[in-house]
N, C-alpha and C positions, 0 to 999 in steps of 0.2 A: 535078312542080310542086307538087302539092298536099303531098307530103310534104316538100319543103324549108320551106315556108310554116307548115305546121304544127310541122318542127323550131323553125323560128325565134320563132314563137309560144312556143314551150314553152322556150324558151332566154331570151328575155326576160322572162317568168314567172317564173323559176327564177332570176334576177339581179335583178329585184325583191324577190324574195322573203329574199334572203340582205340585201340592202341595207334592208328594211326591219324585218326581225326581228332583227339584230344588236345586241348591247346595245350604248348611247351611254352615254356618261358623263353624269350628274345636272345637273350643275352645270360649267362652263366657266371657265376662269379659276385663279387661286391660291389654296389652303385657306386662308390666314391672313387673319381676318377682324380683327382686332384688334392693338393692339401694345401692349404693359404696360412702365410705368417704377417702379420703385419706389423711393420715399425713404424713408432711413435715420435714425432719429434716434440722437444719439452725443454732446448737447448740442448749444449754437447755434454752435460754433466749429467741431466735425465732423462738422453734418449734411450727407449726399450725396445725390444723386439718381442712380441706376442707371438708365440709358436703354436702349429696347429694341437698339438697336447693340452694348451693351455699353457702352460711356464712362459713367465718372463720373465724375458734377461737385458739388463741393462749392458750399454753398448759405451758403455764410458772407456772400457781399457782399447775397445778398436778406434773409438775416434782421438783418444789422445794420442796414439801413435803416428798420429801424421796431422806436421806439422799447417795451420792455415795460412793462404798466403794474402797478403797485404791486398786491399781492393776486392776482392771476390765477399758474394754473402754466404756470410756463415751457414746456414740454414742450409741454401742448395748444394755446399761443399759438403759438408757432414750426411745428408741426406745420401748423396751420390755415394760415399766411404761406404756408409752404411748397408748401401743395397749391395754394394760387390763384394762386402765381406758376405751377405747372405748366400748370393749368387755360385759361390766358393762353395753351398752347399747343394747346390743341384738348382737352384730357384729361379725362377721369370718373373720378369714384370706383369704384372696383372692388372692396377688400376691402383689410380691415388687421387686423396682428398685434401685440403688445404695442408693438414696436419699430419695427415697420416700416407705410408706406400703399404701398397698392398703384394706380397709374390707368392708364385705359385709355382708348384711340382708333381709330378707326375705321383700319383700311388701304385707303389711294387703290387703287384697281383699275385 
């Protein structure tokens, strides 16, 4: 009696101890913490916006709605429209290269 008792003892020990010292994973859930769209400039007539899906959509009906004003460059005007209509959709700035903005947004979990 006293040695079953004592197996059992040392058997539920020994199953703790695997169930507690096993490594778990950090963190739960999906790596992708973010989603990046980037827009294109190619002039106001073929600028696009790259969505993190893949689809792109050209931006020609938001930038013809507002009018450019005399002196300013085209580029950095349409540029700037361009990000706030994104922006509208949840988006941050994230980084830009001569041609292109980059924004980013949080991924729902």
């Amino acid at each position: 009696m006293k040695k079953t008792t004592l197996l059992l003892i040392a058997a539920i020990v020994a199953c703790w101890g695997v169930y507690h010292f096993t490594a778990k994973a950090a963190e739960g859930g999906g790596f992708q913490t973010y989603e990046f769209a980037t827009i294109r400039w190619a002039g106001r007539e073929n600028t696009r916006l790259v969505r993190p899906n893949g689809k792109v959509e050209v931006l020609r009906s938001v930038l013809n709605r507002v009018q450019h004003p005399d002196g300013m460059d085209e580029r950095a005007f349409y540029m700037n429209v361009a990000m706030n209509a994104v922006a509208t959709e949840g988006y941050d700035f994230a980084g830009m290269t001569q041609e292109e903005i980059v924004m980013k947004r949080p991924v729902a979990k």
